[in-house]
C-alpha positions, 0 to 999 in steps of 0.5 A: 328470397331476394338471393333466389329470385333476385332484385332486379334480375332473375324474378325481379322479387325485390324491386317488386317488393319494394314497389308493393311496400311503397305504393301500398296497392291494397286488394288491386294488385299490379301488373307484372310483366316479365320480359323473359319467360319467368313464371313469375313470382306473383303467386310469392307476393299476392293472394292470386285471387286479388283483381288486377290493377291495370293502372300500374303497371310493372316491368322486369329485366328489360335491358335498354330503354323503354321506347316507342318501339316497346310502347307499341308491344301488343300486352293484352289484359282481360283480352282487351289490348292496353295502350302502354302509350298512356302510361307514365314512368313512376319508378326505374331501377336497373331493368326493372320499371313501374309505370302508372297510368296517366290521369 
């Protein structure tokens, strides 16, 4: 899997993954943003039907850094704007990030 659709490059299958196996998300499932138009690789993971969970949130294949600039982006969740400035980075590799909101 992680050949075809990569670790941090390509789908992010492995870093997202890795990040599942971790965290141990249960039935909340996180938000997963590509930064490409990949069609993602939710649907290899999860059982889509799982609610997500807007307190984690993660990143793929976005090159540099994650700065104000990117913090401003306009990610809606549900139609209702989220405030990426109220995230904290958790976990970074590469161009793949899981950020979690703060408390």
């Amino acid at each position: 899997m992680i050949r075809v659709h990569g670790f941090c490059d390509k789908d992010g299958y492995g870093f997202t993954k890795y990040i599942i196996k971790k965290y141990n998300f249960g039935d909340n499932i996180p938000l997963i943003i590509h930064n490409d138009n990949s069609p993602g690789i939710k649907s290899l993971l999860f059982d889509v039907k799982k609610k997500t969970n807007p307190n984690f949130l993660i990143l793929l294949n976005f090159e540099g850094t994650i700065d104000d600039k990117f913090l401003e982006k306009k990610i809606f969740l549900n139609n209702e704007k989220m405030d990426l400035k109220l995230y904290s980075l958790q976990e970074k590799y590469g161009n793949c990030y899981l950020y979690k909101k703060n408390d």
